[in-house]
N, C-alpha and C positions, 0 to 999 in steps of 0.2 A: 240252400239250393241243392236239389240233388245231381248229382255230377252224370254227366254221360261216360264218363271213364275214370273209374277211380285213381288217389294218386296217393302217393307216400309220403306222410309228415309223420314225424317224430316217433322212427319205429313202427310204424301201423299204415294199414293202406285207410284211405278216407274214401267213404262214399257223396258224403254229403259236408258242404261247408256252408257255414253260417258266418254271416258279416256283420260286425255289430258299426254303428256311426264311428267314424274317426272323431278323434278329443281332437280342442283346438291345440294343446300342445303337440297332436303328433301331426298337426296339418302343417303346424310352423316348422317342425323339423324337416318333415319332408320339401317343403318351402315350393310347393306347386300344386296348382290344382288338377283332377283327369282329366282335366277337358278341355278345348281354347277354344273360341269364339273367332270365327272369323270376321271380313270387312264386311262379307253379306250375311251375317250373325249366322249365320250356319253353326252347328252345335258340333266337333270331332271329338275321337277321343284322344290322349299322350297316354299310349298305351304303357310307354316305360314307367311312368309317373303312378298308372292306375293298378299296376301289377305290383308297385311300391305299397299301396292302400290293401289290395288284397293281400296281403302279407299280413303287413300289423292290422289288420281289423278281422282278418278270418282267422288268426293266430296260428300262421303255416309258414316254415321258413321260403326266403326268396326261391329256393331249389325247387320247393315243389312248387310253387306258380308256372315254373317254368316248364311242369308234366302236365299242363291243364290240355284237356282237349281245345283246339280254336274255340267252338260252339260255347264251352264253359267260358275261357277267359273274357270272349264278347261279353256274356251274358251280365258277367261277374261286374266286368267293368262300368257296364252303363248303371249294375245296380251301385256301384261306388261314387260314380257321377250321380245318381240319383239323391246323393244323403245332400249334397249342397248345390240342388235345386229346389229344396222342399226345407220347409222347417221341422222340428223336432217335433212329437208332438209334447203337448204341455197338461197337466194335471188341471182337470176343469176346476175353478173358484166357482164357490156355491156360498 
C-alpha cells in the first residue's frame, strides 16, 4: 500500500508498506484478534491489537506505526482484519 505520508523504519523513510498474512505462531503470540464482533455482529476494529499486526507483518518497528497517517493506519488495519476473514489462497490440484 502506498502511504499518504511517508514514515521512518529502520534508518530509511518508507513510502510504501507491504503486509504479508500473520503465521499462526505470531497470531498466538499476540493472543488477539483486530477485530471484535459485537452482540449485533457489527464488525470494529482493536485498533491496539491491529497496530500489533502491522508491525510484525509489514516488518516496521512498533515506533513507526505510531508515524502512520490516520487514513493509512485505517486502511492498514482493515487490510490486517482482512487476512482472517478470508482464506489463504491455495495451489489449485489438477
Amino acid at each position: 500500500m502506498k502511504l499518504s505520508t511517508p514514515i521512518e523504519a529502520h534508518d530509511e523513510l518508507i513510502a510504501e508498506l507491504k503486509l504479508r498474512r500473520p503465521t499462526v505462531q505470531e497470531v498466538r503470540a499476540i493472543k488477539a484478534l483486530p477485530y471484535k464482533i459485537d452482540k449485533d455482529e457489527a464488525v470494529s476494529l482493536d485498533m491496539d491489537v491491529a497496530a500489533k499486526y502491522i508491525a510484525v507483518c509489514g516488518g516496521i518497528p512498533p515506533t513507526s506505526v505510531n508515524q502512520l497517517d490516520l487514513a493509512d493506519l485505517n486502511s492498514l488495519s482493515w487490510e490486517v482484519a482482512g487476512f482472517f476473514m478470508s482464506t489463504a489462497s491455495s495451489p489449485s490440484q489438477t
